[in-house]
C-alpha atoms as one frame of an Amber mdcrd trajectory, in Angstrom:
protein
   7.431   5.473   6.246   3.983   4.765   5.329   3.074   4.345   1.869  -0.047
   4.519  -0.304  -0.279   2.028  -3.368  -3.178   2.539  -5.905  -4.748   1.420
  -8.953  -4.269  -2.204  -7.636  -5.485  -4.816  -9.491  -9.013  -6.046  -7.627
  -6.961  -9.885  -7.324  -4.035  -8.639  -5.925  -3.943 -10.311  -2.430  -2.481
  -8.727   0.630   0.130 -11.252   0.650   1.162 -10.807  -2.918   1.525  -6.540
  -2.012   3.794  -7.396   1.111   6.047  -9.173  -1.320   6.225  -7.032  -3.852
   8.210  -4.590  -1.017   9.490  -6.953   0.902  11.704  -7.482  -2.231  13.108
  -3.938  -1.451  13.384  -4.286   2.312  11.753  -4.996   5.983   7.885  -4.538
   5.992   6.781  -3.687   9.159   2.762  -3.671   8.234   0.879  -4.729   4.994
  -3.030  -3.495   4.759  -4.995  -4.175   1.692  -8.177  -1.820   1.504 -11.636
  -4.258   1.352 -15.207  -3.303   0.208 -17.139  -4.481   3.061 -20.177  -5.047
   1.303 -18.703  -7.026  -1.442 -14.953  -8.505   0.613 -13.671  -7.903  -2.545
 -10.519  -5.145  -2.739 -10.955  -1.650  -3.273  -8.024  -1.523  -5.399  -5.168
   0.545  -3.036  -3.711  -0.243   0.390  -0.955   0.995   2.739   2.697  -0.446
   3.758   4.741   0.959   6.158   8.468   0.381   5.965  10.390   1.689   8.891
  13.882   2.060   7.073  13.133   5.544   4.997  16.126   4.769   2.349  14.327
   1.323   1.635  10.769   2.939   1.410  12.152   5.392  -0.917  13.721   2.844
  -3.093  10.714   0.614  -3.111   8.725   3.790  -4.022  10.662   4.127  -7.039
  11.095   1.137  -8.056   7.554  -0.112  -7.960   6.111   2.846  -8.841   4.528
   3.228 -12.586   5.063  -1.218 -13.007   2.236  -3.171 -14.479   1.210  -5.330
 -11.812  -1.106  -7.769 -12.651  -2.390  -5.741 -15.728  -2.593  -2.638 -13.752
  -0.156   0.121 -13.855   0.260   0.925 -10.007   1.055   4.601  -8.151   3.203
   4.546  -5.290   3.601   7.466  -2.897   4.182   8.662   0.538   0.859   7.690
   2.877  -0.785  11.505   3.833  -0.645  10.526   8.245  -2.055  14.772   8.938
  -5.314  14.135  11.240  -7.809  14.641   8.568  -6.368  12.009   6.046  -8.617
   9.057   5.237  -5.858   6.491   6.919  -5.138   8.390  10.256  -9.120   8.637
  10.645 -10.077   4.980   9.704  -7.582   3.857  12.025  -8.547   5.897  15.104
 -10.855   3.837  17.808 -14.314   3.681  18.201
């Protein structure tokens, strides 16, 4: 199940958001959204967790917890064809 984390703190590193749900289960990718101009973070990313029962527990679990100072979102990842992550991860 892919995921969709928001209203990350901007020093969160990718690391840090892979072990935040790796507490909850396995972790089969970890993406942290960057501002190519600046390499900073954009503040969301993605994790996809191929056991559903441990996505869904991470989801609520994590969900609404001040991380960091900010008070992050967690919900299922939108895959349809015209979602932002299923076209930014199609090939040039």
């Amino acid at each position: 199940m892919k995921l969709l984390i928001r209203n990350l703190a901007r020093s969160i590193t990718e690391a840090e958001l892979r072990a935040m749900f790796e507490a909850h289960g396995t972790v089969q990718f970890c993406n942290l959204v960057m501002d190519e101009k600046t390499g900073g973070s954009k503040g969301f990313g993605f994790v996809g967790m191929p056991k559903q029962g441990e996505a869904k527990a991470a989801m609520k679990t994590i969900n609404g917890q001040e991380i960091a100072g900010s008070k992050i979102r967690v919900k299922k990842a939108d895959t349809t064809p015209d979602s932002d992550w299923t076209r930014d991860k199609k090939p040039s």
